[in-house]
C-alpha positions as CSV (number, residue, x, y, z in Angstrom):
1,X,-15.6,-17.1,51.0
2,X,-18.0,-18.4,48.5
3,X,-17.5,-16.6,45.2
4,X,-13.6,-16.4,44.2
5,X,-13.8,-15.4,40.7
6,X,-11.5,-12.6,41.4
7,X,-9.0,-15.0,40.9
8,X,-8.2,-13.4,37.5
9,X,-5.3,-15.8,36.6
10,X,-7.6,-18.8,37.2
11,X,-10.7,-17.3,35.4
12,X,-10.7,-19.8,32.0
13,X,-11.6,-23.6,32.3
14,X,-10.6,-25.0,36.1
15,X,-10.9,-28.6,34.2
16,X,-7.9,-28.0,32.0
17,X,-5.6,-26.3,35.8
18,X,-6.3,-29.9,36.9
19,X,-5.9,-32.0,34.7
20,X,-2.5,-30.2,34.1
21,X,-1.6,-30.5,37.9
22,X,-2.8,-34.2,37.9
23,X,0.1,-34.7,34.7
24,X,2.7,-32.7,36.8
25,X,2.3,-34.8,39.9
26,X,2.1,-38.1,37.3
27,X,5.6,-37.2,36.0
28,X,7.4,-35.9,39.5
29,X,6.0,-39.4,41.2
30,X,8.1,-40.8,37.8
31,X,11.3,-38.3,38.9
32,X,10.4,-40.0,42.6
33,X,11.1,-43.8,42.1
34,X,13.7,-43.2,39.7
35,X,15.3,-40.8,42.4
36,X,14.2,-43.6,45.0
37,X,13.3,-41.5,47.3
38,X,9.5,-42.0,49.2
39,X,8.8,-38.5,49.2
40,X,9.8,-35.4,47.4
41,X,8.8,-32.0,48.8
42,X,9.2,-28.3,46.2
43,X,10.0,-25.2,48.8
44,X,10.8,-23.0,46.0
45,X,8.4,-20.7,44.8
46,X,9.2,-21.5,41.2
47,X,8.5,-25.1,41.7
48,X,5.6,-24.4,43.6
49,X,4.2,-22.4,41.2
50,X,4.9,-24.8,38.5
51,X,3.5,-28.5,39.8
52,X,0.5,-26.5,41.2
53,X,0.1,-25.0,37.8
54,X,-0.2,-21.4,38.8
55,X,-0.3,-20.9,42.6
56,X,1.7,-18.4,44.5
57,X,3.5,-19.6,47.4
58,X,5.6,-16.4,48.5
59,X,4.7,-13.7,50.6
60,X,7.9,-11.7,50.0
61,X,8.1,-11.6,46.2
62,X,12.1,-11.2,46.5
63,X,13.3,-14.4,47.8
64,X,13.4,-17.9,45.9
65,X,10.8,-19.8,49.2
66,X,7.9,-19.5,49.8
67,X,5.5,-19.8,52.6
68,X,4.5,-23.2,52.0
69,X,5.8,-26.2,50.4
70,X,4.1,-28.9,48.2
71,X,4.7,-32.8,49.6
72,X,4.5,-35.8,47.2
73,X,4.7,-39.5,48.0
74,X,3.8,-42.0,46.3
75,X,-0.4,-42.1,47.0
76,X,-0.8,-38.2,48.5
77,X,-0.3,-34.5,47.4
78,X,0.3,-32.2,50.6
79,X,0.5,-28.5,51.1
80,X,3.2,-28.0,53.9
81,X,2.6,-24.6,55.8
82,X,1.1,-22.4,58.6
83,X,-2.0,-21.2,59.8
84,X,-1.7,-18.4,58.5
85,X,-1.0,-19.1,55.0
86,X,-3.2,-22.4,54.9
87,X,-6.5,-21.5,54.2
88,X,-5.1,-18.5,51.7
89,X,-2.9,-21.3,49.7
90,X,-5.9,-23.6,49.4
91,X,-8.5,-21.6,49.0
92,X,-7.4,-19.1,46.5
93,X,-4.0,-20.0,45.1
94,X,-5.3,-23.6,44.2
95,X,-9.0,-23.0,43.0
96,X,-9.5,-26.1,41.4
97,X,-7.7,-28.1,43.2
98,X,-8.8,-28.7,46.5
99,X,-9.8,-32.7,46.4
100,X,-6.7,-33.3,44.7
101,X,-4.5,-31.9,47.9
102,X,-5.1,-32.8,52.0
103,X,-3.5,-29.8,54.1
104,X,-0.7,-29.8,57.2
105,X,-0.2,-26.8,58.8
106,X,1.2,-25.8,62.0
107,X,0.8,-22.8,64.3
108,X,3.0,-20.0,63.2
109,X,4.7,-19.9,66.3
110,X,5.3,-23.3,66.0
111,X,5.9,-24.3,63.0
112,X,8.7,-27.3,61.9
113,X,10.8,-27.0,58.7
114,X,9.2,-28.8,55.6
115,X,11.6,-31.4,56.2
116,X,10.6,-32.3,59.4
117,X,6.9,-32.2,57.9
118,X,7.2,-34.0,55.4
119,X,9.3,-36.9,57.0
120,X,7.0,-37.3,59.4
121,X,4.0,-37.7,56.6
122,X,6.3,-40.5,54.6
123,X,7.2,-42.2,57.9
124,X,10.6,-42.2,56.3
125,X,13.9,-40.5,55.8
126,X,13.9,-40.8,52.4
127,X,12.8,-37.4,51.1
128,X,14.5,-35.1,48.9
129,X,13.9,-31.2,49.0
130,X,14.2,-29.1,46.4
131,X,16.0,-26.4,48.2
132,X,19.0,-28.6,49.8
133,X,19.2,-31.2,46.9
134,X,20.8,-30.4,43.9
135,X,20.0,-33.2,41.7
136,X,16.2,-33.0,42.5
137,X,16.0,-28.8,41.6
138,X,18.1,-29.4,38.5
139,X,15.9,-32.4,37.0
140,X,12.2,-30.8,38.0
141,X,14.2,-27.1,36.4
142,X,14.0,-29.1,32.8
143,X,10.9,-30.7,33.7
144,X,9.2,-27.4,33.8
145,X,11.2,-25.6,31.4
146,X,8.9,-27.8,28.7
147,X,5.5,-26.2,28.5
148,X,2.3,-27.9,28.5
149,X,-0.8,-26.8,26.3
150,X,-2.0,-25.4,29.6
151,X,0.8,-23.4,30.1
152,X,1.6,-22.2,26.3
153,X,-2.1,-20.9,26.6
154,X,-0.7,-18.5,29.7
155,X,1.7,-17.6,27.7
156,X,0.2,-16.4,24.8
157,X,-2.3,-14.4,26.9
158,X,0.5,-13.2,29.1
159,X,2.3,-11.9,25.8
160,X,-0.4,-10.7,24.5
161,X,-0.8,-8.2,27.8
162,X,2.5,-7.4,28.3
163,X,2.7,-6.2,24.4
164,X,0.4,-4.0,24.6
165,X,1.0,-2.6,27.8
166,X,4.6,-1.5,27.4
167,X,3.7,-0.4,24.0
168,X,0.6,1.7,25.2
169,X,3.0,3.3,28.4
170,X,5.9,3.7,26.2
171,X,3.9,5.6,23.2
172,X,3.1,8.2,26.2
173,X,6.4,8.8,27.2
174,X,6.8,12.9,27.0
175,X,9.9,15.2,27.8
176,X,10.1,15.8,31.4
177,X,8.8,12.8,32.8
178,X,10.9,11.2,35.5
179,X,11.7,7.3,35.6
180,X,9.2,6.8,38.5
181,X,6.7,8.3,36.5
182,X,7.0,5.6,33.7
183,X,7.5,2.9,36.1
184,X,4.5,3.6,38.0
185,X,1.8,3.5,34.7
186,X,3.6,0.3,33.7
187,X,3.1,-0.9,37.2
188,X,-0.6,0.0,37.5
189,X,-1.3,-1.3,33.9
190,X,0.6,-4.6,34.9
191,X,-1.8,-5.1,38.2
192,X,-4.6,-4.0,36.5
193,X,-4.7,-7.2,34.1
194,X,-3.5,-9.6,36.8
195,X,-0.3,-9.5,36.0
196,X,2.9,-8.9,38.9
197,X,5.9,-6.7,37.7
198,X,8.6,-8.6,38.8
199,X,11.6,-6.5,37.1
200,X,11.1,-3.1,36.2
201,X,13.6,-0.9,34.2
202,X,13.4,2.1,33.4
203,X,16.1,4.6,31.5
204,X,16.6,7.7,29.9
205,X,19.0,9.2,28.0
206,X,22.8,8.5,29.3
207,X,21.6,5.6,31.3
208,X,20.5,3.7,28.1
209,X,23.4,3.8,27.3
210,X,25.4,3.3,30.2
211,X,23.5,1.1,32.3
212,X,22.7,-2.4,31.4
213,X,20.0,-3.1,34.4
214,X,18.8,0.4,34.9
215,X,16.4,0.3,37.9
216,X,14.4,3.2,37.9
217,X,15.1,6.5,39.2
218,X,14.0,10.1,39.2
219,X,16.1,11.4,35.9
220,X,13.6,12.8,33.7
221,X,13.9,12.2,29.9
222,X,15.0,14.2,27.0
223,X,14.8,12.3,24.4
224,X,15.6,8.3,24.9
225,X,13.5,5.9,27.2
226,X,14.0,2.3,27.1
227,X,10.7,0.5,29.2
228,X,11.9,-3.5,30.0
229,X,9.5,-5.7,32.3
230,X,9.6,-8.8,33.5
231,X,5.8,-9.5,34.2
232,X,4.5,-13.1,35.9
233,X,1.1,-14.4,35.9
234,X,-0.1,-18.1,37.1
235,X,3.5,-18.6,37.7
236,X,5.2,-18.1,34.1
237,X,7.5,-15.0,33.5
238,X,7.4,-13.0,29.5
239,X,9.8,-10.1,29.4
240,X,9.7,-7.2,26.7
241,X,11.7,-4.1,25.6
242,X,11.0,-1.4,23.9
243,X,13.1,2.4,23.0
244,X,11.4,5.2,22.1
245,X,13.2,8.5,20.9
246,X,11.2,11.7,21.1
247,X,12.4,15.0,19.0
248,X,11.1,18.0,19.6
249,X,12.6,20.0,16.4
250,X,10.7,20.7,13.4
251,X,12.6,16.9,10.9
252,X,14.8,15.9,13.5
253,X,15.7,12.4,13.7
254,X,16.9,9.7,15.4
255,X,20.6,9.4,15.3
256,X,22.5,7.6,12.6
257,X,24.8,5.9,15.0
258,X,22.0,4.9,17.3
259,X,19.7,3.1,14.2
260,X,23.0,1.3,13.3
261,X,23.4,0.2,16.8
262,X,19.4,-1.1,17.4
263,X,20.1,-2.6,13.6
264,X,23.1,-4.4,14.6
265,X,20.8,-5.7,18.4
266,X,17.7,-7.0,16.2
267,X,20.2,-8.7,14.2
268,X,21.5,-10.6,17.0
269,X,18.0,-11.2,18.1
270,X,16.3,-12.5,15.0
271,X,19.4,-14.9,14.6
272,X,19.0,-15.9,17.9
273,X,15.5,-16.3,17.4
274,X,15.6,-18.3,14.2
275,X,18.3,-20.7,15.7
276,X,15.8,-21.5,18.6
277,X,13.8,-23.8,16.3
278,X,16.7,-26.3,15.9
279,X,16.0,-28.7,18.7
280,X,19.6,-29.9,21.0
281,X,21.7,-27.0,20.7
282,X,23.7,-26.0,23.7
283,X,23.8,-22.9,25.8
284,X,27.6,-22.7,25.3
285,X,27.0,-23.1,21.2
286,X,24.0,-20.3,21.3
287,X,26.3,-17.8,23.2
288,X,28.5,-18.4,19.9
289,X,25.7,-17.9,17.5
290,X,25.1,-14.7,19.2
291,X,28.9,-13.5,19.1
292,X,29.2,-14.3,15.6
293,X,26.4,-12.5,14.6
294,X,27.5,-9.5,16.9
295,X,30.8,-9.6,14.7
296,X,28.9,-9.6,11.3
297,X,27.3,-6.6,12.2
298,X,30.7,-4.7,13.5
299,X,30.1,-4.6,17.2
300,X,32.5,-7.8,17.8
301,X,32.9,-7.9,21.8
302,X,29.3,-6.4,22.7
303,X,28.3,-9.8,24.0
304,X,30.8,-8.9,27.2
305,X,28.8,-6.7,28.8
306,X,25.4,-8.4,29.4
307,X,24.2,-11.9,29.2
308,X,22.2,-12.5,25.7
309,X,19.0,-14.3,27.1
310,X,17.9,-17.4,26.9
311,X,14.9,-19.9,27.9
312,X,12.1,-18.3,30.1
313,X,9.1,-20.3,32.1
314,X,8.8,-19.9,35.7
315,X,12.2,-17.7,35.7
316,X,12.6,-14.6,33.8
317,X,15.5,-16.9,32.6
318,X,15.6,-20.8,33.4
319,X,19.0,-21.0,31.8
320,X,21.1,-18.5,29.7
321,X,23.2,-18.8,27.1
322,X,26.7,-19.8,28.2
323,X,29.1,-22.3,28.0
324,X,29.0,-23.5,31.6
325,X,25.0,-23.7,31.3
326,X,24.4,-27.8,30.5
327,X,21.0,-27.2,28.7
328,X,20.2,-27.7,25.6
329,X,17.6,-25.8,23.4
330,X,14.1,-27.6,22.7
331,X,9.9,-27.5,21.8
332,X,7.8,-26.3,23.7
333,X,9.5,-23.9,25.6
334,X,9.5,-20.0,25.4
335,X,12.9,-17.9,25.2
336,X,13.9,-14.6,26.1
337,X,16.8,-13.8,24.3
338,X,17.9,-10.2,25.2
339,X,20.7,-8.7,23.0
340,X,21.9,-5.6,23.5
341,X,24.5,-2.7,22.0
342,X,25.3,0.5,24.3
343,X,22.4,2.6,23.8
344,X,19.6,-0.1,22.9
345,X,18.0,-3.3,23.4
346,X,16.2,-5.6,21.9
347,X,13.4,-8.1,23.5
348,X,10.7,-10.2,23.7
349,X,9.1,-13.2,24.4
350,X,9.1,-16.6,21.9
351,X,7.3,-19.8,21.7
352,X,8.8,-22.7,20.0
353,X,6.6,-25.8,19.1
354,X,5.7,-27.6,15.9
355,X,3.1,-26.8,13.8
356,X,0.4,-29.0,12.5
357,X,2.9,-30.8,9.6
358,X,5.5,-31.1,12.0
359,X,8.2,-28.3,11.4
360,X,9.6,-26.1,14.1
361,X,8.3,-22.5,14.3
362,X,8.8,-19.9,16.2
363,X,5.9,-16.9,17.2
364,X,7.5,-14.0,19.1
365,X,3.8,-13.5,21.6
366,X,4.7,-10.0,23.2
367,X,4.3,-8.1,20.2
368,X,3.1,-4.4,20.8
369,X,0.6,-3.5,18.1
370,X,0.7,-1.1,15.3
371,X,4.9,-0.9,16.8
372,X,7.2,0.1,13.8
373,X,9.4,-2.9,12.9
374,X,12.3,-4.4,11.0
375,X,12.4,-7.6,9.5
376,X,15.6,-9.8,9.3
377,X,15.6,-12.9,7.1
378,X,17.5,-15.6,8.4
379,X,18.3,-18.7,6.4
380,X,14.2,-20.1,5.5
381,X,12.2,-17.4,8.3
382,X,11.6,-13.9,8.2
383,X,12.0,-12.2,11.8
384,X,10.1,-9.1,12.1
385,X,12.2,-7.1,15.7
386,X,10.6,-3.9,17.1
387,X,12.4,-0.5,16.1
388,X,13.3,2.5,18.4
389,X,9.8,4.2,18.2
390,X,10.5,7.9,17.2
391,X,8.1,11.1,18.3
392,X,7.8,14.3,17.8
393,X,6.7,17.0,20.1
């Protein structure tokens, strides 16, 4: 298999994927001797995807493992797997970093648990997995919530995608179509540009309103559709939202109680937003930022009936915004916050980093062009949230 440029998430500069692995393993050998532990082995697809800066380990998109596990020791970077999944995880999944990684892989039929693997490569007992040990999964989770120049580059091209594509699907929303049917042309447009739909919602009408997580089905719409995806590509997750409203009477518009209700979600989210640039604050404290700014707008106990969001890399959500969450908000990372009010969401995707003189700044990087949009000023920064998109047919 000589010519793998098909690889689409892996098309830009190869140089810059390994150099970013080679700084991964760097800092997890770190995490290793301060663990002191001779070998440390990531089964879960999340970590896999992150210290090989891209790869996908799974098979079955809907479970946390995968179908190999990377091994690091102190000298050597392993892929633990099988024979069937060996040549596919080496070959494709880590284009570019083939001399950096030796392969062990058993016979399917025969195949020993990582642990068993990887014990047997360190000649010692002393390996942590990520899967069974608590302490190693929580400190490589903060390790790869903060994003590297590598991975903010993803981003922005993930966000970028994913903008226009749920804008572009949900400006073509018409009377009649079913759920499915607006699922389907977000899916295709999704795989088209390399990128896998992880969550897909879908709702019209009622279930807007009713339904927080509404997975597709075949309703067909009147009038409201919200579109939400979740879409990952090289490993990192962006998810967006947008409503449209469609009125199909000579200046009908969209109802007063429903633009006072997206009003009252942008607030939350612009606050939200804004507040991300303040380095250190805790879950628990931006779970209260969000209720207080639910209460300023009138809809004081919204917050109850769906999680508001929170920091995104190789999970939709590495952490949300809750008091029993012990994370803290920082640079370099991207956020998802998510607020919502029966009837509407709203949602996207923000980097936070410093600029050239230093200050923290936020750029929301799933924006859909040409989208209608409000702008909330809060305290020094002006945040610009998408409105319900109305059309008329």
């Amino acid at each position: 298999m000589n010519d793998l440029k098909y690889m689409d998430a892996y098309d830009h500069d190869l140089s810059k994927r390994k150099a970013d692995f080679l700084r991964k393993v760097a800092d997890l050998r770190n995490l290793m001797q301060e663990l002191r532990h001779d070998a440390l082995v990531l089964s879960l697809s999340a970590n896999f995807a992150w210290i090989t800066s891209g790869a996908r380990s799974y098979v079955f998109m809907a479970t946390e493992g995968g179908a190999g596990s990377i091994y690091v020791d102190a000298k050597r970077v392993a892929v633990l797997t099988n024979e069937i999944e060996g040549h596919r995880l080496v070959n494709e999944e880590m284009r570019g970093l083939e001399n950096e990684i030796i392969l062990v892989q058993d016979p399917w039929h025969a195949q020993r648990s990582a642990v068993d693997m990887a014990k047997e490569l360190a000649k010692s007992d002393k390996v942590a997995v990520d899967a069974s040990d608590a302490d190693l999964a929580g400190r490589v989770a903060v390790m790869r919530s903060t994003l590297t120049s590598y991975e903010i580059e993803i981003f922005r091209n993930l966000g970028k995608d994913c903008g226009e594509i749920i804008g572009e699907v949900a400006r073509g929303v018409r009377p009649t179509m079913t759920e499915w049917e607006i699922a389907a042309q977000l899916s295709a447009k999704m795989w088209e540009r390399g990128i896998t739909p992880v969550v897909m919602l879908v709702a019209a009408d009622e279930r807007v309103d009713n339904i927080r997580h509404p997975l597709p089905t075949k309703k067909r719409v009147k009038n409201k559709a919200m579109l939400v995806i979740c879409g990952q590509r090289a490993g990192l997750i962006l998810s967006t939202t947008r409503v449209v409203y469609i009125t199909t009477t000579p200046n009908a518009t969209i109802p007063d109680d429903l633009l006072r209700r997206h009003e009252a979600a942008t607030y939350v989210d612009a606050v939200l937003i804004a507040n991300t640039r303040t380095a250190g604050i805790k879950a628990g404290d931006m779970l209260k930022i969000a209720q207080d700014a639910y209460a300023a707008k009138g809809f004081d106990g919204e917050w109850k009936f769906h999680h508001q969001g929170g920091c995104a890399a190789y999970k939709s959500r590495e952490w949300v915004a809750n008091p029993s969450v012990n994370r803290v908000t920082g640079l370099d990372q991207a956020y998802a916050w998510n607020p919502s009010v029966a009837g509407t969401k709203s949602e996207d995707t923000v980097l936070c980093y410093a600029n050239a003189e230093g200050k923290p700044v936020v750029d929301v990087i799933s924006v859909s062009p040409d989208w209608p949009v409000i702008e909330h000023t809060i305290g020094d920064v002006t945040i610009a949230r998408p409105l319900i998109l109305q059309m008329q047919y």
